[in-house]
N, C-alpha and C positions, 0 to 999 in steps of 0.2 A: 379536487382530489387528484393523486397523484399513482400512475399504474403501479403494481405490487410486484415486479422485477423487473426485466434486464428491458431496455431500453437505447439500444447501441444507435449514438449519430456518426454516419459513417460517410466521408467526402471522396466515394466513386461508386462505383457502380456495384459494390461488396455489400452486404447484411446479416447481420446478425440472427440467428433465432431462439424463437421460445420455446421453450418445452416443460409447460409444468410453473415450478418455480424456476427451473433453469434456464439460464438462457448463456449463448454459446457461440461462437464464430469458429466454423472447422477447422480452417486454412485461409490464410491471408499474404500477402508480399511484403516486406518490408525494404529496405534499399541495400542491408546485407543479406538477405536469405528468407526466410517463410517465417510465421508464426501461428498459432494458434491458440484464443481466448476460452473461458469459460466463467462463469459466477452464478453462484447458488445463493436461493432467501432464505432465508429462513424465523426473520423478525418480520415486526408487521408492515414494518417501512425498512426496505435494502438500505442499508447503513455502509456497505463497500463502495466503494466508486474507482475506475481505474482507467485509464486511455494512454493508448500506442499513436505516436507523432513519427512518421516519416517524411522527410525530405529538410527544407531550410530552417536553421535551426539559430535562426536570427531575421532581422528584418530588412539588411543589408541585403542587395542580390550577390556581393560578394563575401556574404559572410560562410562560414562552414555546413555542412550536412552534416545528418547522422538519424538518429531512432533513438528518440524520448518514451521511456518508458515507467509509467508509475501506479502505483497499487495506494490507494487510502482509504485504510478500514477505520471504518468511524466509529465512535460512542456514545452513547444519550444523547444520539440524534443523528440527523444525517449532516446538517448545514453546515459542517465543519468539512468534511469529506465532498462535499457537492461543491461546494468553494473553493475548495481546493483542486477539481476537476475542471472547475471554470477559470479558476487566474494564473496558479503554478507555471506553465508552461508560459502564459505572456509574458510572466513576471521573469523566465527565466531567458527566452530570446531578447527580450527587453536588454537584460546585462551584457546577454551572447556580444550583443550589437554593439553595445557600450565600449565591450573590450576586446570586439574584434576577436574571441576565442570560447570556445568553449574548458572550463578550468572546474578545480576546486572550488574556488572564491567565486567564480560566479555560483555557482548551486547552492552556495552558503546563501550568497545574496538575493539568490529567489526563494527560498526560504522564509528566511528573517524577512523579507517585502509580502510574502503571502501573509506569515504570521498578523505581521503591522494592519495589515490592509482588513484581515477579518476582525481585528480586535475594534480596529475603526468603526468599520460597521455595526460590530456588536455595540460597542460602546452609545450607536445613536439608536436601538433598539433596548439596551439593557431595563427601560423601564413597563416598556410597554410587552417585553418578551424576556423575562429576565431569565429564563431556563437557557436560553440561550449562551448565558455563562459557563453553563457545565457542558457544554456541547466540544466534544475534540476529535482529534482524528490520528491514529498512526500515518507517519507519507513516506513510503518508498520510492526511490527512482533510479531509476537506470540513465544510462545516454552512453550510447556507440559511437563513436565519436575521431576520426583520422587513425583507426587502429589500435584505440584506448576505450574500457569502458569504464566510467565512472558512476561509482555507485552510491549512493546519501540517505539513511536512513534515519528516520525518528520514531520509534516505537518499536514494537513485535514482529512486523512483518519482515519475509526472508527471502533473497535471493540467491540462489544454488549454481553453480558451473557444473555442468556435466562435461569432463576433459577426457579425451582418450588416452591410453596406456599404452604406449610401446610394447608392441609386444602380445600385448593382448590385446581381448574383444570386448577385456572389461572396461567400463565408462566410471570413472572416478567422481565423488559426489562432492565438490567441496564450497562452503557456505564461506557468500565472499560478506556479507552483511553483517553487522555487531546491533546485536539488538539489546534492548532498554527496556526492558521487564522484571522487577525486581525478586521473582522467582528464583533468576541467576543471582549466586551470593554477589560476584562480583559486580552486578549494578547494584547492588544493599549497600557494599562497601563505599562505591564511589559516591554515591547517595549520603550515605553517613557522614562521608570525611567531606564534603561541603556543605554541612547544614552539621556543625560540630553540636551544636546548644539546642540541639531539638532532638529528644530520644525516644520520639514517637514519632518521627520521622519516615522509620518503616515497621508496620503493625502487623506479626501475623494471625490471621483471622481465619477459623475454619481451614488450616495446614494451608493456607495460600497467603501469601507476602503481598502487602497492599500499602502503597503511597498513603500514610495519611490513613489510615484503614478504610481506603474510598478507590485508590482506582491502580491497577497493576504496571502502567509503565511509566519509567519518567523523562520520556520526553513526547513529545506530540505537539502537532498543531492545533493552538485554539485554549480550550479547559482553563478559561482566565481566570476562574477562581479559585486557583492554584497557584495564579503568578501574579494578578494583582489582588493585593487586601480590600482595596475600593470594591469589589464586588463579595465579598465573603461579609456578607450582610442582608436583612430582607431588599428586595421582595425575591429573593432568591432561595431557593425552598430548603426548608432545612435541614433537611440529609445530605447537602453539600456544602454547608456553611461551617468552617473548624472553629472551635470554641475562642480560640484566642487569634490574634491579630498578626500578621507574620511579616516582615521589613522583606528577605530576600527571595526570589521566586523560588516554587518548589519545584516545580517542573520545568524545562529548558524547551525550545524548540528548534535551537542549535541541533543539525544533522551530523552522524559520524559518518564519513567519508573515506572511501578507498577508490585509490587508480592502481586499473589493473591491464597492463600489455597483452592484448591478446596477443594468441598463438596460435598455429593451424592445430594441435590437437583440444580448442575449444571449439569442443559443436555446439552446445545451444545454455541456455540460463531457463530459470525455472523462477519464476515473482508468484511470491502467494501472500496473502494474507495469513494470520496468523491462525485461523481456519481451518486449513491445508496439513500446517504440522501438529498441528494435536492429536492427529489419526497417523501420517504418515511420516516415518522420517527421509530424512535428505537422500537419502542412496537406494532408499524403497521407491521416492519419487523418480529419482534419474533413471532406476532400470525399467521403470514402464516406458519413460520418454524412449528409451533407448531398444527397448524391444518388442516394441510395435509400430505402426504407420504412425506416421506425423498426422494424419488429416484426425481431426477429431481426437488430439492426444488432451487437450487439456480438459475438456469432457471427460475424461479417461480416469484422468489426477481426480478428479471430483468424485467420479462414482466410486472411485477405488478408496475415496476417505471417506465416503459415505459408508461404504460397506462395511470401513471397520466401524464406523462408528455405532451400526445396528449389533454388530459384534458384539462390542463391548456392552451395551445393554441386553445381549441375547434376545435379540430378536432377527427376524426375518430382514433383508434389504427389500421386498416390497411391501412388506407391514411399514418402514421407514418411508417408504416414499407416499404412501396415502394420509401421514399426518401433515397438518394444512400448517403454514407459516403461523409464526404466534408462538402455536403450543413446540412446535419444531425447535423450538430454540434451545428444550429442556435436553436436546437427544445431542445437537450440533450448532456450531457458527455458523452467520456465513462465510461464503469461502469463494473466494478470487483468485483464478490460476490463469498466469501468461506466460506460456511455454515459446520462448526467443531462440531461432533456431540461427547460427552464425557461418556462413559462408567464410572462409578463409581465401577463397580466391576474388568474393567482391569487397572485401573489406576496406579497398582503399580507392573503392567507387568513388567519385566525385559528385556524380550528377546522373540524372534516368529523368525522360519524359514522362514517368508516369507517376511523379512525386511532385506535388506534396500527397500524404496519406494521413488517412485522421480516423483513428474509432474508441469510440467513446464508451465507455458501458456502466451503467448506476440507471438511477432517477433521477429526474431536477427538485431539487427542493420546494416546498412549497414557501417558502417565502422568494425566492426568484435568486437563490445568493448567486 
């Protein structure tokens, strides 16, 4: 059996704690400035998974620094998210090394190599596991990187800048991420116009917009039987099998990618799961970052979407906090917040003794992915 939250492997002398279902890292260093973790359960098995990588960001000793940062909220299941916790980042210094930089086209290619690698996998389990077909995952990722940070997202989850305003004391909230949730008309549209000859392509059910009238984003890692027809068959259970047979993939695991120059009025980024903004929006979350203590901010994000979310049901937040994981899930998701706080004056650090840095926060799957 496998523990029912947060589980942080952490490479110094730093730790994570539990509290409850929550489990949370106060303050921690990264190699431009401080950060602060947090993730909430609320299913029976934590299905988020998310790790901060400070220092070599390759496997050459001359290859570049920076802070890997990535959030992947899973779905009917964790193994997709857990996998992706465990190779992403090899898969993605693997390229670093390759091409001697950190880019675009490498983050594509760590990617598209995680994507391959679990389909691999799956493909030598699909008979003896074949649920495992439906198993996906949103992957966010950050990377800070010579004064640039690049950002590749495949799913719902969001990353925020909180930038200062000349002028003022206001902190500007702006969403550097383009998410893949067909709720947004415009993933319908994009959706539509490559998949012309299929008009049930996107079904809405119960006022929500659904891939297929099965699952809300269209891109993610994993969810093969969406992208190959060879598994949209038994022994694959059949509330995820589509009636007919389909040539091109329906979901993509191709990330959309933005490089963005930092500036000295970028203080920190804001990574959640998709979790996070269903309660709070973008510039509700950056004004708590921004007006209160770092230590213990992203704990902060969490109780502060907790809160609405008892709100919104009219209830109590400690009636919310005494229903046990399972039934919790009817109230709230889970929700992963990694509050990245950006130094302007170490930003073009090179190197510190006290990196590499590594913390991890999920469960390990019970199949070992």
């Amino acid at each position: 059996m496998v523990k029912p939250c947060w589980r942080p492997r952490v490479d110094d002398d730093a730790s994570g704690k539990v509290d409850g279902l929550l489990g949370y890292k106060d303050l921690g260093n990264h190699l431009y400035g401080e950060f602060s973790m947090a993730i909430i359960q609320v299913k029976n098995l934590l299905e988020d998974q998310s790790q901060l990588e400070s220092g070599p960001l390759s496997y050459s000793n001359s290859g570049p620094q920076g802070t890997f940062i990535g959030v992947y909220d899973g779905h009917a299941g964790i193994e997709a998210s857990s996998f992706i916790r465990h190779n992403l980042f090899s898969n993605f210094k693997a390229f670093v090394s390759e091409h001697q930089e950190a880019s675009e086209n490498v983050l594509k290619k760590a990617f598209s190599a995680t994507e391959e690698n679990f389909l691999s996998l799956m493909r030598k389990q699909w008979l003896s596991r074949p649920q495992i077909a439906s198993v996906g995952s949103c992957c966010l990722v950050g990377v800070v990187c010579n004064g640039l940070l690049y950002v590749a997202n495949a799913g719902d989850s969001r990353v925020v800048l909180g930038r200062a305003q000349k002028g003022s004391r206001r902190v500007a909230a702006i969403q550097l991420s383009k998410e893949h949730n067909v709720n947004i008309e415009s993933v319908r549209n994009e959706l539509r116009s490559s998949h012309p000859d299929d008009s049930q392509i996107v079904v809405l059910k119960h006022k929500v917009w659904l891939v297929k009238g099965i699952i809300q984003v269209s891109k993610s890692i994993g969810d093969a039987y969406l992208k190959n027809t060879e598994f949209n068959k038994k022994p694959l259970q059949s509330k995820y099998r589509l009636p007919e047979s389909f040539h091109k993939p329906i979901l993509s695991s191709e990330p959309s990618v933005l490089v963005h120059k930092l500036q000295p009025e970028d203080q920190f980024l804001i990574f959640a799961s998709d979790g996070l903004r269903e309660h709070l929006t973008n510039q509700k979350a950056v004004d708590i970052v921004q007006n209160f203590p770092r230590n213990g901010i992203a704990k902060r994000l969490v109780k502060a979407a907790l809160k609405e979310a008892a709100k919104k049901r009219e209830m109590r937040y400690s009636d919310l906090e005494k229903i046990d994981r399972g039934v919790r899930r009817h109230f709230h998701d889970d929700i992963t917040v990694m509050v990245v706080f950006i130094d302007s004056h170490m930003i073009n650090r090179s190197s510190s003794n006290n990196y590499p840095f590594s913390i991890r926060g999920g469960i390990t799957s019970p199949a070992n992915l």
